[in-house]
C-alpha positions in Angstrom: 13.0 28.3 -9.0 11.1 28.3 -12.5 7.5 29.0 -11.6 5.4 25.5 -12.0 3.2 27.1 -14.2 5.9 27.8 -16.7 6.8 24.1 -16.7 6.4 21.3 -19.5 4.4 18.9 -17.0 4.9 16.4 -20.1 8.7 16.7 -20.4 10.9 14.0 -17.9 13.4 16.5 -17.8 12.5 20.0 -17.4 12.6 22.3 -20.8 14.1 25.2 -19.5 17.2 23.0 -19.2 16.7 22.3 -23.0 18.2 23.9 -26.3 15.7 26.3 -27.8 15.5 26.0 -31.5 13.8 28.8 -33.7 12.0 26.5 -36.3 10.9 23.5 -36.7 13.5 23.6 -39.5 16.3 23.7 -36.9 14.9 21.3 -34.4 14.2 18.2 -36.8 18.1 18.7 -38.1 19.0 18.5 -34.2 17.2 15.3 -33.3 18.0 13.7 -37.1 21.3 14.2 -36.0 20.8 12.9 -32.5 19.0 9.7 -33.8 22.2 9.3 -36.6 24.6 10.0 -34.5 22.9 7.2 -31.3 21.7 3.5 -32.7 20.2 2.6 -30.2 17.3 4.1 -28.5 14.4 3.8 -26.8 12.0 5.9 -28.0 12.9 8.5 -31.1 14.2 11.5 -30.9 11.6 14.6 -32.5 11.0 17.9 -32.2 7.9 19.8 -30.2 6.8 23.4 -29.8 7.5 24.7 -26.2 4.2 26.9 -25.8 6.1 28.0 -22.5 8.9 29.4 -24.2 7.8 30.1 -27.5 10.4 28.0 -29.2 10.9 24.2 -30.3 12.9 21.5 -28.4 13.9 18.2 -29.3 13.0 15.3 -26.6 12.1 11.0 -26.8 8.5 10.4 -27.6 8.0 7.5 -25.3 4.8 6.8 -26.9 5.9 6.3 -30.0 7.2 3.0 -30.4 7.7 0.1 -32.6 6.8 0.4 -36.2 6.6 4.2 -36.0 9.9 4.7 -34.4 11.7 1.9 -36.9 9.9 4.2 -40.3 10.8 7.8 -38.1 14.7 6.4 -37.4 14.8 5.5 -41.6 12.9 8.5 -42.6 15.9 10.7 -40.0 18.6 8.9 -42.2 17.3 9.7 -45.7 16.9 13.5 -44.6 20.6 13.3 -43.0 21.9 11.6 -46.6 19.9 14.4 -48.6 21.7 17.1 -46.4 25.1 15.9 -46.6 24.3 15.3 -50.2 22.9 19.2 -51.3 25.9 19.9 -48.9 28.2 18.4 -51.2 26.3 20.0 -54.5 26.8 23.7 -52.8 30.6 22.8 -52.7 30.5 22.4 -56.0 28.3 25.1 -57.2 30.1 27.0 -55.1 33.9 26.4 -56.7 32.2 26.6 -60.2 31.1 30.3 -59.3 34.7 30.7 -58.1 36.2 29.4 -61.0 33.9 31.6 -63.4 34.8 34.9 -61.9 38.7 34.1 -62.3 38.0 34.1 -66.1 
């Protein structure tokens, strides 16, 4: 049994059941990808530090709602596109570099 005073009191479900992300980095790709990947919630999905474990979780800010949570879901999409999109550029650079050092 986790000791109580380890326990995210704010958290519905309990964060030691939750992924652990290293950054902040890493935990707003996770609930971008969460809120693109599910079109319908109730509250959006973002990231928070866990002072209890030292890391950051992702989890639904039930008091963010409404016009926040409509700009936050449009803001989650236009990171997502920019990701996929300096994905895509990498590709490229990447087979230019390849196609250089066959030369």
């Amino acid at each position: 049994m986790l000791n109580p005073s380890l326990r995210n009191l704010n958290s519905d479900i309990r964060c030691e059941s939750k992924i652990r992300f290293r950054s902040v980095r890493e935990a707003t790709t996770a609930a971008d990808g969460y809120m693109e990947r599910i079109a319908l919630t109730n509250a959006p999905m973002l990231p928070y530090y866990c002072k209890f474990h030292s890391c950051w979780h992702i989890g639904h800010d039930r008091t963010k709602t409404g016009s926040f949570a409509r700009v936050y879901e449009t803001e989650c999409l236009q990171r997502g596109f920019l990701r996929k999109e300096i994905n895509s550029l990498l590709e490229v650079l990447d087979e230019i570099d390849a196609a250089l050092a066959t030369k």
